[in-house]
N, C-alpha and C positions, 0 to 999 in steps of 0.2 A: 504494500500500500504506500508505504513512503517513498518506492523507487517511483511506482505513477507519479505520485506529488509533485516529487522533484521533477520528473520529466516531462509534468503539463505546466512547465515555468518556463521552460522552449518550447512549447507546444502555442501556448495561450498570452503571451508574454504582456499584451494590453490588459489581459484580465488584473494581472499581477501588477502593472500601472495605474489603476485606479484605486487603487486603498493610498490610505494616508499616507503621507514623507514617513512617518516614525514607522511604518511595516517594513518600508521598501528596506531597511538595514537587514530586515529578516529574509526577506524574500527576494534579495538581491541575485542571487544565481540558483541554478539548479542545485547544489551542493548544499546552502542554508537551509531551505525547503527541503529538503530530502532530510539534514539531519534532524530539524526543527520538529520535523510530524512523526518521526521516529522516538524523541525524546515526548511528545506531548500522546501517541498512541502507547508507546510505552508505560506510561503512568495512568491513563486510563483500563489499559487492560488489567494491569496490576492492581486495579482495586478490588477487594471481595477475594482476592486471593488467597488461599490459606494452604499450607502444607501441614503434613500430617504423618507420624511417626508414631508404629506400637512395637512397644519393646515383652518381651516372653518371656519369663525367670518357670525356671522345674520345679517344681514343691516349693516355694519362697525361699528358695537358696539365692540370694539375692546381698550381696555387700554392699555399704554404701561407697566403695570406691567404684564398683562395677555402673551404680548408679549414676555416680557422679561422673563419669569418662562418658558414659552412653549418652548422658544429658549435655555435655560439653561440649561433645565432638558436633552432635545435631545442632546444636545453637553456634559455633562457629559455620556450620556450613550454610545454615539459614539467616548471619549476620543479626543475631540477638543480640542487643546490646547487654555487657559482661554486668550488670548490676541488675538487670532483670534475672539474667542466667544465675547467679551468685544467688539471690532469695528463693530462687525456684530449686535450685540443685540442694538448699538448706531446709528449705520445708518438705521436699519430698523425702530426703534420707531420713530427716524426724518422723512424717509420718510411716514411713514404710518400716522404722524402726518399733515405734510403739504399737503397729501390726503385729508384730513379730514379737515382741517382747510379751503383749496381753493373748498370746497364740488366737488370735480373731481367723487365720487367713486356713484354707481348708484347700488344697489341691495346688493349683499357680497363676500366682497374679499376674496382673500387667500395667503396664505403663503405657497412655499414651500423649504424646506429646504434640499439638497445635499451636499453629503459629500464625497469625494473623497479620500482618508486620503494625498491630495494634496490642494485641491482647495475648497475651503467652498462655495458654490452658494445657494443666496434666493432670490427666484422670486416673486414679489409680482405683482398677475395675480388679474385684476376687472375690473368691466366694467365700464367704462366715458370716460373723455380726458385723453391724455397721459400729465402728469407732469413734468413740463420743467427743466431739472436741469443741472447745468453749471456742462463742462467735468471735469471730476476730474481728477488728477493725471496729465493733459494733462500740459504740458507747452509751454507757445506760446510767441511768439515775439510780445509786443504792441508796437503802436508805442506813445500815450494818455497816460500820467500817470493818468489821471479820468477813461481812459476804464481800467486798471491793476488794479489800487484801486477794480472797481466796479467787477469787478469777483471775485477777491480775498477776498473781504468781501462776492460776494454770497458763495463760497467756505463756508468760516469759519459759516457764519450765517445757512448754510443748515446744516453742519454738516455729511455731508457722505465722509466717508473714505476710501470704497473700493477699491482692487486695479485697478478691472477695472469694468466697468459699462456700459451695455446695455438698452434698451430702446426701444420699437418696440409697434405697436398698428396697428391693424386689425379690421377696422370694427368701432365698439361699445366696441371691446374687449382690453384693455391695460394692458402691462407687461412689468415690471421693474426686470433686472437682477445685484445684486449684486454680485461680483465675489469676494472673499478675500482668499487670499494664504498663506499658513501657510509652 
């Protein structure tokens, strides 16, 4: 499409004369027009785009350095900026760890990883109980300074920092969505 462009600016070259003096810098030659529609079809196509990555652990044999390399490698190839990647690679080994630790997780879980170049989401999908973890991000009115303390330490002691977080179970089936915005 942008090779047409470019080639109907010799083709049509009066059309491309009648727009304003400030276009003609754009659309001075075949060349500018050709890379111009290529840079502005480029960024429309690329909207809504998301790529998607699921990762397979065998019975939750699962380390969190395994996690953190499989998360790191996909976020370099997908140009995740390193501080969205940094809270996602730390929330997920905590929860994948207090999985394992409260044995919830029944057969082998997964990871999967979405990348929106908006929204970083990883769903950690297995089958057991749903893992109970206090709302993050939410701020609430207590009225207890022991009930403010005690969330606020589960907060700090879980460790997940997403910006927002889902939570849903069907069945035998349970899924944990981390959402982080970059």
């Amino acid at each position: 499409m942008s090779l047409l462009l470019g080639l109907s600016r010799e083709i049509f070259p009066a059309y491309f004369k009648l727009g304003a003096p400030l276009l003609h810098q754009f659309t001075g030659s075949m060349m500018s027009v050709g890379v111009l529609s290529t840079f502005l079809l480029n960024f429309v196509f690329r909207i809504g785009a998301t790529r998607s990555a699921t990762f397979e652990f065998e019975d939750s044999d699962m380390t969190a350095a395994e996690i953190e390399r499989l998360l790191r490698a996909r976020g370099r190839v997908w140009s995740i900026p390193s501080d969205v990647i940094d809270r996602a690679v730390g929330s997920t080994e905590q929860v994948m760890q207090h999985l394992a630790d409260a044995d919830l997780i029944v057969g082998s879980p997964s990871l999967t990883m979405t990348y929106s170049d908006f929204d970083l989401m990883i769903a950690v999908r297995y089958q057991g109980a749903l893992l109970s973890l206090p709302n993050v991000g939410v701020r609430k009115h207590f009225f207890l300074e022991e009930e403010s303390f005690s969330y606020g330490l589960a907060d700090f002691l879980t460790g997940v920092y997403p910006d927002r977080m889902e939570a849903r179970t069907g069945g035998e089936k349970a899924q944990i969505r981390l959402i982080f915005s970059g």
